[in-house]
N, CA, C and O of each residue as an XYZ file, in Angstrom:
444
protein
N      35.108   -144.147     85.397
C      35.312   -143.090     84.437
C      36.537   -142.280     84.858
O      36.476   -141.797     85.989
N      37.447   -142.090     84.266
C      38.788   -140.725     83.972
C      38.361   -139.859     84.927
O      37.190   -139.494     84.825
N      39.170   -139.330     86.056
C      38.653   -138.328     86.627
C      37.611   -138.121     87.776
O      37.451   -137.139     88.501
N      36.981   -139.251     87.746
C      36.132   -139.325     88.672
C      36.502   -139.973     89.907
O      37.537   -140.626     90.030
N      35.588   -139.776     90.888
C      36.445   -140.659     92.196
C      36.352   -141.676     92.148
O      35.672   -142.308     91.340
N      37.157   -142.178     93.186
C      36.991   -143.536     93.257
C      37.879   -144.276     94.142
O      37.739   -145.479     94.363
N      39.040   -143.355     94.783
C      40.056   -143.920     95.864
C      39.076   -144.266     97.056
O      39.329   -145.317     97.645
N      38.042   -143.564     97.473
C      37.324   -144.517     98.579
C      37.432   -143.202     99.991
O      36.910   -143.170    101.105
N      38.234   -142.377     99.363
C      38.451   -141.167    100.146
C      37.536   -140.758    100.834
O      36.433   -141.303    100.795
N      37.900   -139.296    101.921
C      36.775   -138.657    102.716
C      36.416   -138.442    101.662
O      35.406   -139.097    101.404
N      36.882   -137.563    100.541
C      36.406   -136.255     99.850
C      35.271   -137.094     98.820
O      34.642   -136.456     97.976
N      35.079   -138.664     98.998
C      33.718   -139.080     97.999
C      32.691   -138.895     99.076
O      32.032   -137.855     99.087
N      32.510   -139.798     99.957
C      31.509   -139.657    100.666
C      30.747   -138.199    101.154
O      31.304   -137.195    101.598
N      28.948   -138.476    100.868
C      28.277   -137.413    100.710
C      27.496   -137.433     99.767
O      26.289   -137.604     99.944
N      28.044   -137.260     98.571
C      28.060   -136.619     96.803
C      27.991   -137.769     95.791
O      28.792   -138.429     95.128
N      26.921   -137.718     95.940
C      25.896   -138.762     94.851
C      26.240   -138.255     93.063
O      26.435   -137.066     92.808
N      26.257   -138.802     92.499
C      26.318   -139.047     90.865
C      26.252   -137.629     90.192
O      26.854   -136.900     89.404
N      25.112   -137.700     91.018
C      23.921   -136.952     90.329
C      24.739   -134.956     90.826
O      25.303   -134.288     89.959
N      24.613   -134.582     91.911
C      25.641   -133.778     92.653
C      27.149   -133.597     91.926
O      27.438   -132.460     91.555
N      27.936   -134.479     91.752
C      29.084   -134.332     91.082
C      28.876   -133.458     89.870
O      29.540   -132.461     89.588
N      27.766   -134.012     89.125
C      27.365   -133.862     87.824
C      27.232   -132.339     87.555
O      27.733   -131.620     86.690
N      26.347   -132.079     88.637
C      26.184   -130.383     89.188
C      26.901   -129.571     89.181
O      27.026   -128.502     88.583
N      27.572   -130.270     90.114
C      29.440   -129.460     90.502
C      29.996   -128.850     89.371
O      30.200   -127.667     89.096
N      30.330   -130.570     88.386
C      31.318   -130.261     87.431
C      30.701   -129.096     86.687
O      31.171   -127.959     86.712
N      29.899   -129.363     86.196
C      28.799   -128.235     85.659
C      29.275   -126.661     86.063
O      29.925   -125.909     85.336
N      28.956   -126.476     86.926
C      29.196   -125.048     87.907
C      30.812   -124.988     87.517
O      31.228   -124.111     86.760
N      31.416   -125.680     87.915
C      33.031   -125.364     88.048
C      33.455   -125.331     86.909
O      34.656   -125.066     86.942
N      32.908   -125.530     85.414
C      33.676   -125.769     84.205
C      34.169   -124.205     83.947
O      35.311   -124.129     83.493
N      33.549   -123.068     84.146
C      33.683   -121.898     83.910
C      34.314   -121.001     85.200
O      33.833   -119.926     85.558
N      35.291   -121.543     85.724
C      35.919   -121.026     86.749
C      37.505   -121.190     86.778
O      38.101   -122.239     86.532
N      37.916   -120.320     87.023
C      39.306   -120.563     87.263
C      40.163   -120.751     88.160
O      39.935   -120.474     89.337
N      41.203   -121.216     87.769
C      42.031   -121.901     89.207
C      42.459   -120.884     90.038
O      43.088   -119.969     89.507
N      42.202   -120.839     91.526
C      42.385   -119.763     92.500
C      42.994   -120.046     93.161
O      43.137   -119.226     94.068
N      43.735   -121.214     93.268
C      45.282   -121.478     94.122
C      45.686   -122.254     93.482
O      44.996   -123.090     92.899
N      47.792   -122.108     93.395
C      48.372   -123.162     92.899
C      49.287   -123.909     94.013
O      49.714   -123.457     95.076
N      49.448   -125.149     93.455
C      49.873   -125.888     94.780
C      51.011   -126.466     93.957
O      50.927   -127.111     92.912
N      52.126   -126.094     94.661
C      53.480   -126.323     94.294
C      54.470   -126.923     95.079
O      54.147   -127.026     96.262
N      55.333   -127.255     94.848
C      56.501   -127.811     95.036
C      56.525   -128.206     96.901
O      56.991   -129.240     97.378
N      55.972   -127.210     97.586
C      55.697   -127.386     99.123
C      54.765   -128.556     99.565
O      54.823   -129.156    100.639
N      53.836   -128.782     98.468
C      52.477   -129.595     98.554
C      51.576   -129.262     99.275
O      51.271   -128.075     99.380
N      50.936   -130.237     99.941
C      49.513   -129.922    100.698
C      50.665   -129.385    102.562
O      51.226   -130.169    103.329
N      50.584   -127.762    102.655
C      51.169   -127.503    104.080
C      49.894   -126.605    104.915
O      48.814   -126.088    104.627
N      50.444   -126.719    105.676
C      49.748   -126.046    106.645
C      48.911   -124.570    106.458
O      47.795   -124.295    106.897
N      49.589   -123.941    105.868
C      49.345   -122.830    105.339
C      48.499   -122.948    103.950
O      47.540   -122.188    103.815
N      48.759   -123.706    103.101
C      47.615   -124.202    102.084
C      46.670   -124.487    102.555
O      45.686   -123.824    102.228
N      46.490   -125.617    103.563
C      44.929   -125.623    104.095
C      44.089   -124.649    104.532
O      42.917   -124.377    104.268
N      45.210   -124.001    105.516
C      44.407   -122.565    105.909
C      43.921   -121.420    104.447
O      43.172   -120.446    104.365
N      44.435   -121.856    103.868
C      44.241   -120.844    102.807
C      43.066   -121.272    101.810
O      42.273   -120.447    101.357
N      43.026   -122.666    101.501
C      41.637   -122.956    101.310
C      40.692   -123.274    101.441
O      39.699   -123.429    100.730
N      41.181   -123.523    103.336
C      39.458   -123.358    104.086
C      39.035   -121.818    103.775
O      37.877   -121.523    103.480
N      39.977   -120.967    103.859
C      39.618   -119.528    104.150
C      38.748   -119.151    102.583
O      38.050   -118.138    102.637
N      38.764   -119.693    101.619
C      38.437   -119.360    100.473
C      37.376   -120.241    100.459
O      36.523   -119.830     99.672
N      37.007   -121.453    101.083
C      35.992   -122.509    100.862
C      35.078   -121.841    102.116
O      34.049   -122.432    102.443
N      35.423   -120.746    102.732
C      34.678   -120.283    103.646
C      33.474   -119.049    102.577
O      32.260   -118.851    102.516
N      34.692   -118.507    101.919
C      33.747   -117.449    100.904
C      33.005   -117.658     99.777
O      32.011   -117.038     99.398
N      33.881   -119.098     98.989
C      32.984   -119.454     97.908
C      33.115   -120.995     98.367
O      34.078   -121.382     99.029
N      31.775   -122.073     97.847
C      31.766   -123.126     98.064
C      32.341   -123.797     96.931
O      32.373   -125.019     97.077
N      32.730   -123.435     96.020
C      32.985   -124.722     95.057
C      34.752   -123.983     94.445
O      34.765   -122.793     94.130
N      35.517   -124.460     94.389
C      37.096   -123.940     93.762
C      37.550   -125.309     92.952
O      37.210   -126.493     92.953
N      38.649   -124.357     92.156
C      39.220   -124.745     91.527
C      40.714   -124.528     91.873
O      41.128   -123.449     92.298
N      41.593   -125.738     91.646
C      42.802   -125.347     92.139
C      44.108   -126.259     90.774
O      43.465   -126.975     90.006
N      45.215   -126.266     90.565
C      45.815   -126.167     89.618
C      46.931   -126.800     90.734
O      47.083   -126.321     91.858
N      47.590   -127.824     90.273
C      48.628   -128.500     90.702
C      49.926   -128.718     89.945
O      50.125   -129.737     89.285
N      50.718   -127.825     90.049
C      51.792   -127.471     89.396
C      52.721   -128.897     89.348
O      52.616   -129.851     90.118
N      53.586   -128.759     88.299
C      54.356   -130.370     87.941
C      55.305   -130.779     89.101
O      55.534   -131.838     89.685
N      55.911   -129.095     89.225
C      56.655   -129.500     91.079
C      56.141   -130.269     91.975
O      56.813   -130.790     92.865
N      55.226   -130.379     91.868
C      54.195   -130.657     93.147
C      54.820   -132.034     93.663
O      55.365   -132.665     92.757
N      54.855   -132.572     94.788
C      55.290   -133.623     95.645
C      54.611   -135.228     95.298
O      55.163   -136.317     95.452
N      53.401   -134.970     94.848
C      52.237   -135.953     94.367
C      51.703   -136.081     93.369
O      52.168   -135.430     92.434
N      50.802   -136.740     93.171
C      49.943   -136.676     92.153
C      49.280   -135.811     92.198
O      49.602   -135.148     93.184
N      48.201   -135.223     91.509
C      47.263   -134.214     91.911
C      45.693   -134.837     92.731
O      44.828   -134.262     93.391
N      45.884   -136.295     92.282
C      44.574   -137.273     92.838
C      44.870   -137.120     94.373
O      43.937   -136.835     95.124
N      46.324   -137.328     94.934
C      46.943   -137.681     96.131
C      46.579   -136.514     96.847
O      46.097   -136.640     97.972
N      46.779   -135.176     96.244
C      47.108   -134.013     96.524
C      45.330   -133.503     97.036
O      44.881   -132.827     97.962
N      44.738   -134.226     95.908
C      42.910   -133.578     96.394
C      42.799   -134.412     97.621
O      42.495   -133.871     98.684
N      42.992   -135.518     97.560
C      42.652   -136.653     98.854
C      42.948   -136.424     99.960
O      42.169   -136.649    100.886
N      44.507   -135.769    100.184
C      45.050   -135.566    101.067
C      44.366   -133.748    101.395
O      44.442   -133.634    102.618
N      44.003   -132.919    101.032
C      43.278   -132.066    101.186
C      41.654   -132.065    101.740
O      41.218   -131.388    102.671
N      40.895   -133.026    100.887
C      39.459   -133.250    101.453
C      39.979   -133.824    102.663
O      39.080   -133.563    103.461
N      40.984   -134.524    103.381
C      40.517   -135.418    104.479
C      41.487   -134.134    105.764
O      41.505   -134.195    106.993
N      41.936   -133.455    105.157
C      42.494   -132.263    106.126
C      41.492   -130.750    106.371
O      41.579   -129.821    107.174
N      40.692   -131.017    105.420
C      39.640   -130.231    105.528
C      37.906   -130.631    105.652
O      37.227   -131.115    104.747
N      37.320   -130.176    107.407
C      36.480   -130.832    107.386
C      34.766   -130.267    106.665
O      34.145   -129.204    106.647
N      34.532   -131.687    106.145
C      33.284   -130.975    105.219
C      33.743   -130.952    104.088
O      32.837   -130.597    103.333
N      34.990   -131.202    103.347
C      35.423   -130.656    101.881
C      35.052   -132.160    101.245
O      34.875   -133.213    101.857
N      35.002   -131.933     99.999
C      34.796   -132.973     98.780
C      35.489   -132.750     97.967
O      36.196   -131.743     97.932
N      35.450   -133.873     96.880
C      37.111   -133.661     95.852
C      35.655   -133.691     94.644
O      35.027   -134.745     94.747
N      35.201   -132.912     93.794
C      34.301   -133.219     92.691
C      34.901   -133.722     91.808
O      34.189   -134.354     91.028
N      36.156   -133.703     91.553
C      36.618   -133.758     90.180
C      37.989   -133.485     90.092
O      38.378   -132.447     90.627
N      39.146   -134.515     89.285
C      40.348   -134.395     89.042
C      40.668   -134.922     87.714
O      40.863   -136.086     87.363
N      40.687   -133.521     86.856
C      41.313   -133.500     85.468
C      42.792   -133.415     85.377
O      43.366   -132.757     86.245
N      43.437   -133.949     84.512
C      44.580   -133.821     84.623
C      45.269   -133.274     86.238
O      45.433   -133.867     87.305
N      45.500   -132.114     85.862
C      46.716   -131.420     87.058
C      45.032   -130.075     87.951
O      45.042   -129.454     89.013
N      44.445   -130.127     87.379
C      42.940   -129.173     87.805
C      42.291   -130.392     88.772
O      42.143   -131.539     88.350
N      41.897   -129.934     90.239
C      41.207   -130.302     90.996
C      39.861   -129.150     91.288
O      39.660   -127.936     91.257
N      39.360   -130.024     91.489
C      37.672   -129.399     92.090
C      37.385   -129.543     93.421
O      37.436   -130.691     93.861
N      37.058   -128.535     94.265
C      36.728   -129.460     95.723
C      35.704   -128.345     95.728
O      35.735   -127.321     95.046
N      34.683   -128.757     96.719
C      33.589   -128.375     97.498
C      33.327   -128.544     98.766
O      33.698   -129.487     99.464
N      32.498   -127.368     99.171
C      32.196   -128.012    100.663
C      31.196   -126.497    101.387
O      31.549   -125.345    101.636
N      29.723   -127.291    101.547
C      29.101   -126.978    101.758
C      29.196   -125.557    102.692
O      29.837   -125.607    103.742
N      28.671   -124.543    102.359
C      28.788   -123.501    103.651
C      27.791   -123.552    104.901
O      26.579   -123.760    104.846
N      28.565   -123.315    106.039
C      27.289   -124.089    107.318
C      26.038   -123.107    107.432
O      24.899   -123.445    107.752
N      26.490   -121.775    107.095
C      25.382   -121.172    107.288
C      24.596   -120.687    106.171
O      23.403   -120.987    106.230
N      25.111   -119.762    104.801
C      24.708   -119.843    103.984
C      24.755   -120.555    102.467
O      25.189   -119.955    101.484
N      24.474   -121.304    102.445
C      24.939   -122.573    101.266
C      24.572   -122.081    100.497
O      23.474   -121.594    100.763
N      25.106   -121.780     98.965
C      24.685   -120.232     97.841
C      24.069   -122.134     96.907
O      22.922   -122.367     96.526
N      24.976   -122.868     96.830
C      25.098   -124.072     95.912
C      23.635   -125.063     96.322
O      23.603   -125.731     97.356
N      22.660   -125.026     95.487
C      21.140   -125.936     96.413
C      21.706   -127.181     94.795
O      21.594   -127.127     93.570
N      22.298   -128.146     95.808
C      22.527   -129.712     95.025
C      20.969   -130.221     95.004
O      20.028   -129.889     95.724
N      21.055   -131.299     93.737
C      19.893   -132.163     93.092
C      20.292   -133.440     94.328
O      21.348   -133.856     94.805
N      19.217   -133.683     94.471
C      19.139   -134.996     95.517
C      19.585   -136.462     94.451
O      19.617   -137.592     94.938
């Protein structure tokens, strides 16, 4: 299916069908809280959305046309630089990632 995973990435493993389904769900009514531009996935981006995947578990992020990659490349290469993150979902230039919080997890996924 369009959008869904399927490169074989960190960011699938974990997150069953059923979970994604959840996600997308939750994330349809959210807006993009970082844009990732022309620099791509740097050092300082990661830090910036672990630091935000620290406060909320599920984001949305927006991959500007500058951008160095694809936006598929761009989630992939993010879930596997961030540990614990998942890619839920890549619409067009809108990525989804998740990633569980260790101590208080607000998000209770369907098995």
């Amino acid at each position: 299916m369009r959008g869904e995973l399927g490169s074989g990435g960190a960011g699938e493993r974990g997150l069953t069908a059923r979970q994604r389904a959840a996600l997308k769900a939750l994330a349809h009514s959210l807006k993009p809280i970082q844009h990732i531009g022309k620099e791509g996935v740097t050092d300082a981006l990661v830090g910036s959305v672990q630091e935000a995947l620290h406060t909320r578990e599920l984001l949305k992020l927006k991959v500007l046309e500058v951008a160095p990659g694809s936006a598929r490349g761009i989630a992939d290469e993010l879930a596997n630089r961030i540990e614990g993150a998942h890619v839920v979902q890549v619409i067009g230039r809108t990525v989804v990632v998740y990633r569980r919080h260790p101590e208080r997890p607000r998000i209770v996924l369907p098995r």
